[in-house]
C-alpha positions in Angstrom: 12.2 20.8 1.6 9.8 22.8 4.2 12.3 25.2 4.8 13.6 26.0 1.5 12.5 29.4 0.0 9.6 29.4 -3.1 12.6 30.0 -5.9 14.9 27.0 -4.6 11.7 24.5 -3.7 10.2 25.1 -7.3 14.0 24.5 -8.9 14.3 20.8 -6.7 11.1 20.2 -7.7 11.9 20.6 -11.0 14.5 18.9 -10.8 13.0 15.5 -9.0 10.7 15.9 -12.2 13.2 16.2 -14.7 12.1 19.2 -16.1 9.7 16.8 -17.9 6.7 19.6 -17.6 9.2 22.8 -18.0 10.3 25.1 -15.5 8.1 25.1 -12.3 7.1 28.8 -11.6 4.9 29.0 -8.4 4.4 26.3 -5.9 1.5 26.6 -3.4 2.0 26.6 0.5 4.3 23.6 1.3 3.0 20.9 4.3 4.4 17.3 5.2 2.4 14.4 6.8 4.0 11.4 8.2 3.3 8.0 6.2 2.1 5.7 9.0 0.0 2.5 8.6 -3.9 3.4 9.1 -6.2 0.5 8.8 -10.2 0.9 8.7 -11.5 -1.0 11.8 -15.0 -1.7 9.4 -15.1 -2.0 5.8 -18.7 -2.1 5.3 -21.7 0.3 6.3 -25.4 0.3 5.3 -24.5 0.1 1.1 -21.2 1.3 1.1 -17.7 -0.4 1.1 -14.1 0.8 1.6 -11.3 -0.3 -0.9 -8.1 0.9 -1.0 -6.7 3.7 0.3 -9.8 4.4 1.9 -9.6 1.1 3.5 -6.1 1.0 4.5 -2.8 3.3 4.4 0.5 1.7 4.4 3.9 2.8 4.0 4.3 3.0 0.2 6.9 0.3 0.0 7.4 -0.6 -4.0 3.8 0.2 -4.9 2.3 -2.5 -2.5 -0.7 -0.1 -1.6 -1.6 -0.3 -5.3 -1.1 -3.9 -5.2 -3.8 -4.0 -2.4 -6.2 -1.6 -4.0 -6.2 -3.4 -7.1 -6.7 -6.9 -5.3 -10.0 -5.3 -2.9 -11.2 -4.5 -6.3 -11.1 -7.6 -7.5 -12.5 -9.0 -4.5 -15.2 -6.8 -4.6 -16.0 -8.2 -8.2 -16.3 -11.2 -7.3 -18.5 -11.1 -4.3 -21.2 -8.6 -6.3 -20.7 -11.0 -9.4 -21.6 -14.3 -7.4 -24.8 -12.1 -5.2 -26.3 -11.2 -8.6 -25.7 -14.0 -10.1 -27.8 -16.2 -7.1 -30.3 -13.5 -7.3 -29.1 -12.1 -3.9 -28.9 -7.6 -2.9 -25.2 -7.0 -4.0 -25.6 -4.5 -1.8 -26.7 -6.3 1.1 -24.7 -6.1 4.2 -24.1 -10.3 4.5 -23.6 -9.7 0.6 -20.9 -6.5 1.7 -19.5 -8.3 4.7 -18.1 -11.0 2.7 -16.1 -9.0 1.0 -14.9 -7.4 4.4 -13.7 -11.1 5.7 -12.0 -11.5 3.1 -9.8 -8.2 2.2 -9.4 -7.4 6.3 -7.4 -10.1 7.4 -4.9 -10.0 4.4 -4.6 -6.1 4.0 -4.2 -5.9 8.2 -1.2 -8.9 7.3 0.4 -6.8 4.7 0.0 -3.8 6.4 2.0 -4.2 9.6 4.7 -6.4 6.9 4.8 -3.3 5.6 5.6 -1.1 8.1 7.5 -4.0 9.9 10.3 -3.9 7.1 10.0 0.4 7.0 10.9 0.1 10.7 13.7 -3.1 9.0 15.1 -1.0 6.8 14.9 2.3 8.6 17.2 1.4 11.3 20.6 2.1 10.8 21.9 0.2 14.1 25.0 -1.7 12.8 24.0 -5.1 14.4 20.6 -4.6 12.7 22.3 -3.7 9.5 24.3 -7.2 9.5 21.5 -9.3 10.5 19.6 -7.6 7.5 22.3 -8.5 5.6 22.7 -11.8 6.2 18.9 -12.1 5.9 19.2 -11.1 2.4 21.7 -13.5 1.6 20.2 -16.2 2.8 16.9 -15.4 1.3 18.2 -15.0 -1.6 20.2 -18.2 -1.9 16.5 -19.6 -1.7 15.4 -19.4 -4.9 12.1 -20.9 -4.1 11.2 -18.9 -0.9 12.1 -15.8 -2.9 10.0 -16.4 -6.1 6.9 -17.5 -3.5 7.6 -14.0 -1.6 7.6 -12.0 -5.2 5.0 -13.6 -6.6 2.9 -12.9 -3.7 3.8 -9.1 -3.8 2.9 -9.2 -7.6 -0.4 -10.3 -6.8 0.1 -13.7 -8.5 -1.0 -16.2 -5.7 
């Protein structure tokens, strides 16, 4: 898509769009950055706090970076709701760094899942491609495993 000249790059785009917004005209210069994981080594500062993307990239693997935006939010919530609630700083760093324990671990976890089944699904070595296969299968012959696995990446557990 780099390479391709203003008048063909604005008639793909178009077409990935569907036309939905008319006929693209003019397209701005065109640049590409690779998706790689990037997780914050702090979360917390003096009064501030890092949630999602700010927090942590991942590979945007069925909308799981939203999923984990959406669940440091929550967190978040929770932690100011319970300080003011005991009459505590919400913006204390103990009151902060609670909420970093907590969000961390799990979006580190999910992070490298994620870009453990990019690099999964990425590789097109046929060995690797039967194993995966046969992975499948079998997970999904486990109803149970599989409906604890999508639950979890629904952000119901």
């Amino acid at each position: 898509m780099l390479a391709l000249d203003d008048a063909t790059f604005c008639a793909e785009l178009g077409a990935a769009f569907d036309f939905r917004l008319g006929a693209i005209t003019a397209s701005s210069a065109r640049a590409s950055f690779p998706l790689r994981l990037q997780l914050a080594e702090r979360y917390i500062a003096e009064r501030l706090v890092l949630i999602g993307d700010a927090a942590h990239v991942v590979h945007p693997l069925a909308g799981q970076g939203v999923n984990l935006g959406l669940r440091d939010v929550t967190a978040l919530c929770d932690v100011l709701k319970r300080a003011v609630d005991n009459e505590r700083d919400p913006g204390s760093t103990s009151t902060l760094r609670a909420y970093e324990r907590q969000r961390r671990s799990e979006n580190a976890l999910a992070g490298w899942g994620f870009d453990a089944i990019h690099r999964l699904f990425g590789n097109t070595s046929t060995p690797l491609v039967m194993a995966r296969g046969l992975g499948l299968t079998a997970l999904n012959a486990l109803g149970p495993i599989k409906r604890r696995l999508m639950d979890h990446a629904a952000g119901r557990t």
